[in-house]
C-alpha positions as CSV (number, residue, x, y, z in Angstrom):
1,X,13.0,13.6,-45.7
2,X,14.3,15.7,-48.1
3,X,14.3,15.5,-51.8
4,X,17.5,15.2,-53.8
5,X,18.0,17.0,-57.1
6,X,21.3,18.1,-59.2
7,X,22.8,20.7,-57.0
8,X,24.5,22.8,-60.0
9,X,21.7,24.1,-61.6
10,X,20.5,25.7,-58.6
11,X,23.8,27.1,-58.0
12,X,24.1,28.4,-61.1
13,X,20.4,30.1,-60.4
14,X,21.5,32.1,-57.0
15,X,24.2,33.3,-59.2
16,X,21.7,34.9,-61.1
17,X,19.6,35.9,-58.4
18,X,22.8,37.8,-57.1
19,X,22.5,39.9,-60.1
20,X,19.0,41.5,-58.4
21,X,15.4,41.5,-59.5
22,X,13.7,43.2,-62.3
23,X,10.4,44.0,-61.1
24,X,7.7,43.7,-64.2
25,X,5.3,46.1,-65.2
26,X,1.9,46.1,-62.5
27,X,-1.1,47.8,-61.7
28,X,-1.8,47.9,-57.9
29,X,1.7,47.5,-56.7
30,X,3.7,49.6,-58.9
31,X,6.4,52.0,-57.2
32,X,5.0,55.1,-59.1
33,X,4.9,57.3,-56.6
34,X,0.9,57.0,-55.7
35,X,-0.9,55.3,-53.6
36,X,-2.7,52.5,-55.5
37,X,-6.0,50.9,-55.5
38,X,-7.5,49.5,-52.5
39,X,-5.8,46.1,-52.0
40,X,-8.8,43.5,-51.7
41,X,-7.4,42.0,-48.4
42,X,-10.2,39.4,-48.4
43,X,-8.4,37.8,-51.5
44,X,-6.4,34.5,-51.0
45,X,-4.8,33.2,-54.2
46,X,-4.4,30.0,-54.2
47,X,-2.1,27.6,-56.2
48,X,-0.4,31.0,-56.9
49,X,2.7,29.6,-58.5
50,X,0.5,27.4,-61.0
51,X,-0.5,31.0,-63.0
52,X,1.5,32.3,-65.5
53,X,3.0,35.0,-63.4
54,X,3.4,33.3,-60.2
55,X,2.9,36.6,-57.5
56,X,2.6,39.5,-59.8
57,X,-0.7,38.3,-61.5
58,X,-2.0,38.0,-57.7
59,X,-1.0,41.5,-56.7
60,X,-2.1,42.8,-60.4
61,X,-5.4,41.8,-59.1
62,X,-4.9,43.2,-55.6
63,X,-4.9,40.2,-53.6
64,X,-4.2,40.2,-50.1
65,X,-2.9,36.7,-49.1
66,X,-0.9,34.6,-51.7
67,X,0.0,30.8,-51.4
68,X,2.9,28.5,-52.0
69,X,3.5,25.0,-51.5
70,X,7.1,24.4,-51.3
71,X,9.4,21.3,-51.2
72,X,12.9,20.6,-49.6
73,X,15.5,19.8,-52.0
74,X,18.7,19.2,-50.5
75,X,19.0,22.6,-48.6
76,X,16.7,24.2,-51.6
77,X,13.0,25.0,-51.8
78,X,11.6,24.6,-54.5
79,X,8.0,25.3,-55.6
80,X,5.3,23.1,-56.9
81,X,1.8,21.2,-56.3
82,X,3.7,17.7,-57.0
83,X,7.1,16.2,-56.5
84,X,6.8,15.4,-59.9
85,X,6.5,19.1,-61.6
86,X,10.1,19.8,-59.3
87,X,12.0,22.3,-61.0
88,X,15.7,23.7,-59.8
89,X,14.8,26.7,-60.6
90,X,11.8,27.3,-59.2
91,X,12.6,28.0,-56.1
92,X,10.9,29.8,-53.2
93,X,13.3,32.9,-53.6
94,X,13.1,33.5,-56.9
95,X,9.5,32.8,-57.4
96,X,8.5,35.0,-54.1
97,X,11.2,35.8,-51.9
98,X,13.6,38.3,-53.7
99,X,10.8,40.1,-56.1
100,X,8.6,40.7,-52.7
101,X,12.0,42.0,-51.4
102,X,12.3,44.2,-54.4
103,X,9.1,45.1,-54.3
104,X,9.3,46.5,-50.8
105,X,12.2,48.6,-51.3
106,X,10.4,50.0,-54.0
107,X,7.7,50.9,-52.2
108,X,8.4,52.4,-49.1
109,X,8.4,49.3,-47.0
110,X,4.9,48.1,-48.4
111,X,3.9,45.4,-50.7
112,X,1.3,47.8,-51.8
113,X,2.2,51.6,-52.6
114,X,0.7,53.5,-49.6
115,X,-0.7,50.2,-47.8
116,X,1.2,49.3,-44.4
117,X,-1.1,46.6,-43.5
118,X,0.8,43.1,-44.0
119,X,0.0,41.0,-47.3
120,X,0.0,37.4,-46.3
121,X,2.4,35.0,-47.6
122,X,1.3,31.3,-46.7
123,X,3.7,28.4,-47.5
124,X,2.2,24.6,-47.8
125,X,4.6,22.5,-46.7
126,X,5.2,19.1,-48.9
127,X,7.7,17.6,-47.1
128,X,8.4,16.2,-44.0
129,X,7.1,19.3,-41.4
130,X,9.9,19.5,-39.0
131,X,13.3,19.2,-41.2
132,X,11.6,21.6,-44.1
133,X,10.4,24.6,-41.2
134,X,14.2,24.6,-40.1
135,X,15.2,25.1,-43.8
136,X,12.4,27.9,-44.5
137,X,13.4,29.5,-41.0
138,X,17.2,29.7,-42.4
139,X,15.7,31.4,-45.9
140,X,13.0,33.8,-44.4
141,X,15.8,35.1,-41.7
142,X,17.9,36.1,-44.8
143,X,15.3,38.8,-45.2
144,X,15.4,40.5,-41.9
145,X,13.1,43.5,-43.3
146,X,10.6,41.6,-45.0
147,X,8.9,39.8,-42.1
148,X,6.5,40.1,-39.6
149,X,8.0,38.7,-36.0
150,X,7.4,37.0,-33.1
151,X,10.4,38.3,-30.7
152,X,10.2,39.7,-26.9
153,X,6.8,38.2,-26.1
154,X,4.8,40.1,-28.7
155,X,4.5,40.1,-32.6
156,X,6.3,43.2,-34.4
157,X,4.5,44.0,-38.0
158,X,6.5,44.1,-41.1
159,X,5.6,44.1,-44.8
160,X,4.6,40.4,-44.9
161,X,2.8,37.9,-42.6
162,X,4.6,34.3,-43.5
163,X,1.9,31.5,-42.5
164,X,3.2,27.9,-42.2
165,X,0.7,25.6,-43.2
166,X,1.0,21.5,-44.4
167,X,2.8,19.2,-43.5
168,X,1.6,19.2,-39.2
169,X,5.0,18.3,-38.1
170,X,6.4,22.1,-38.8
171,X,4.7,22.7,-35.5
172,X,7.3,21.2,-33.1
173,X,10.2,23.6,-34.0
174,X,7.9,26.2,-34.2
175,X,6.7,26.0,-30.6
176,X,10.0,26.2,-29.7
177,X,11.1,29.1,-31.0
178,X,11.3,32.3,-29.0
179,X,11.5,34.4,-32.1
180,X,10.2,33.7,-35.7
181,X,9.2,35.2,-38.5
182,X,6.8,33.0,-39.6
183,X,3.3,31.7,-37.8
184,X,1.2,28.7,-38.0
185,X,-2.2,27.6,-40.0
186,X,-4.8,26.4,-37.4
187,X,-7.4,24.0,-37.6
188,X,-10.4,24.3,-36.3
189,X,-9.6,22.1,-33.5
190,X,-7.1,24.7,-32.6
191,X,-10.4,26.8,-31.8
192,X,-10.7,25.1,-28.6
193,X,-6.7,24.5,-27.8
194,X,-4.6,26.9,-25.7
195,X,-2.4,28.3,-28.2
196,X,-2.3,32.1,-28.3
197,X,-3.3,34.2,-32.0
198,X,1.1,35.3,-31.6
199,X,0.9,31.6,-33.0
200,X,-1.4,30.6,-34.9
201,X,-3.1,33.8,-36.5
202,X,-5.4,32.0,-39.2
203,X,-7.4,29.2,-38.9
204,X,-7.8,27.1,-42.1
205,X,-9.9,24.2,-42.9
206,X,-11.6,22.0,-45.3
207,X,-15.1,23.4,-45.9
208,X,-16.5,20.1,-47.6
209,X,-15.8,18.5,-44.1
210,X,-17.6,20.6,-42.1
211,X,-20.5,21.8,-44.5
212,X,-22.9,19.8,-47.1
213,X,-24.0,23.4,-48.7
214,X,-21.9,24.5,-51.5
215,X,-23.9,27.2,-53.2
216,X,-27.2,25.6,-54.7
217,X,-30.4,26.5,-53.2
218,X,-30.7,28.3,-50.0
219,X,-27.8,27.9,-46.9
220,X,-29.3,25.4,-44.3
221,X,-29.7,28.1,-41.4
222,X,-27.5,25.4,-39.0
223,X,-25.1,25.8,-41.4
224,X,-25.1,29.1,-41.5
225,X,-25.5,29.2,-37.7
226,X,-22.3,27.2,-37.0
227,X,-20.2,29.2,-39.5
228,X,-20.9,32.5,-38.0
229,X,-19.9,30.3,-34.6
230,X,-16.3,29.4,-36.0
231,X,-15.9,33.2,-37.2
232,X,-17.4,34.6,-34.1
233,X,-14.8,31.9,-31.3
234,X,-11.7,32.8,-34.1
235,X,-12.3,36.3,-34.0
236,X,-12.7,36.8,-30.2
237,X,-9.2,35.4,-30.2
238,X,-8.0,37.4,-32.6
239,X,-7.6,35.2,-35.4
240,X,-8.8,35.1,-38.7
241,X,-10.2,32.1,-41.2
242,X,-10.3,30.6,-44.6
243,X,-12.0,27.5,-45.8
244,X,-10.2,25.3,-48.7
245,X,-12.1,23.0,-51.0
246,X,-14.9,25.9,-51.7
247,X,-16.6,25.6,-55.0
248,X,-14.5,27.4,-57.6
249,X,-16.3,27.3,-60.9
250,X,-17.6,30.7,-62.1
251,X,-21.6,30.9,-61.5
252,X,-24.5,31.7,-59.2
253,X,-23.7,28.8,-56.5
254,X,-19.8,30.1,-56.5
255,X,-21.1,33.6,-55.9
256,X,-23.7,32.3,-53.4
257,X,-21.4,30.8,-51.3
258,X,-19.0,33.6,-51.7
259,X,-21.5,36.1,-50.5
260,X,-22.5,33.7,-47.5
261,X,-18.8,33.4,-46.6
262,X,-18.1,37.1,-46.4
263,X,-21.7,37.5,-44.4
264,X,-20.5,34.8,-42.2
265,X,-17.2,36.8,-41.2
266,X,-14.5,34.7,-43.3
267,X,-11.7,36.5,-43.8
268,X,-10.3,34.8,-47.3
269,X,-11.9,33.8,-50.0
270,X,-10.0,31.5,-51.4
271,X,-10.0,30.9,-55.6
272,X,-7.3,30.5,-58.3
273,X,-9.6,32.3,-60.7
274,X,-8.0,36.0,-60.0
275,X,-10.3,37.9,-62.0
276,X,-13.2,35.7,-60.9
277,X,-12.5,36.6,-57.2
278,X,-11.4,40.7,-58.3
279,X,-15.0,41.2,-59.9
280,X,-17.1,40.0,-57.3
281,X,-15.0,41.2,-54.0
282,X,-15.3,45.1,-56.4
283,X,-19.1,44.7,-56.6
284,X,-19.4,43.5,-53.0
285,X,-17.5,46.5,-51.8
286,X,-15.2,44.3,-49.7
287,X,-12.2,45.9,-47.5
């Protein structure tokens, strides 16, 4: 069910919005007329919205894959961790929406000057699955350039890959769609289900329930074993993974377990410690 809130402040914000987007100054992404650093595509920031530039300190740092968990609000989403932080104007398109839009035209049709490979936008979904998809379907269709799709039996590229993640009742609607612009955050029970990579592209999970290790003293080699078995079955279908609930405190068991992740064929690393993650993906020489 959706949440209520007053409805006049968030008119009063698209008003606003209306007015267009002033991008802020940025290192990576800036529309200078270079190409810019090598985006670290291996990069997932999680919690994005909870720094103090929600987006643009992610692609300051080159980030690949951003996250959002989003709320329905009347026909609104808004933007937060818990119902109660709920802020009218905080919403999904002024937080990520119409500055990635922005940024795009900038840029050539990239996210990243010179970079056509698709950043990844994932949206948690707080609310109830279904109702809240049918909203966020509505919004991301208002951006018909920004969005990789899922029309005519095959998935056409764009700027951004939306993933759909949460609340497990999004699913439903989703299925039944013949064209989206959006896609849908696995399990790894998915691994062994029929669905095809056109819809769910990532696999996410919770490492603590599938692991004991988390950084201190050497990776149980049946550990290490079955996580290069999850990469290995995800990749074959052309899917990609990230674990949640990985150790996130700056030191030697964070960067062990980092290190075994990317070994292990993980595709994000996922942190809300941006220059944490930056440093160590530079000295690892990740792509």
């Amino acid at each position: 069910m959706a949440l209520t809130t007053r409805r006049g402040a968030l008119t009063a914000l698209g008003a606003a919005l209306a007015g267009g987007v002033v991008l802020p100054a940025g290192r990576a992404w800036a529309a200078d007329g270079h190409r810019g650093p090598h985006p670290l595509w291996n990069a997932h920031a999680h919690n994005d919205y909870e720094h103090p530039r929600p987006l643009f300190d992610a692609l300051d740092h080159r980030f690949g894959s951003v996250e959002a968990d989003i709320f329905l609000v009347g026909d609104q989403l808004l933007v937060a961790h818990e119902a109660t932080d709920l802020d009218p104007t905080r919403t999904l398109e002024s937080l990520y929406l119409d500055p990635l839009a922005a940024l795009v035209r900038a840029n050539e049709g990239c996210v990243y000057r010179g970079w056509r490979r698709p950043v990844q936008l994932l949206i948690d979904i707080k609310t109830e699955g279904s109702s809240t998809y049918l909203e966020l379907d509505r919004h991301l269709r208002r951006y018909p350039q920004l969005f990789t799709r899922y029309a005519g039996g095959r998935v056409h590229p764009g700027p951004l890959t939306a993933v759909v993640s949460g609340d497990r009742a999004a699913r439903i609607p989703m299925e039944a769609q013949t064209e989206r612009r959006a896609f849908y955050d696995g399990r790894l029970s998915d691994l062994a289900g029929t669905a095809p990579a056109s819809f769910i592209p990532l696999i996410s999970d919770n490492w603590t329930n599938n692991f004991t290790w988390l950084g201190v003293g050497p990776f149980p080699d049946a550990e290490r074993q079955k996580l290069r078995a999850i990469t290995g079955q995800a990749h074959a279908g052309g899917r990609q993974v990230r674990f949640w609930a990985t150790p996130d405190t700056p030191g030697p068991a964070r960067d062990a377990l980092w290190t075994e992740l990317l070994a292990g064929g993980v595709d994000y690393l996922n942190t809300d410690d941006l220059a944490g993650l930056e440093a160590f993906l530079d000295a690892h020489g990740s792509v």
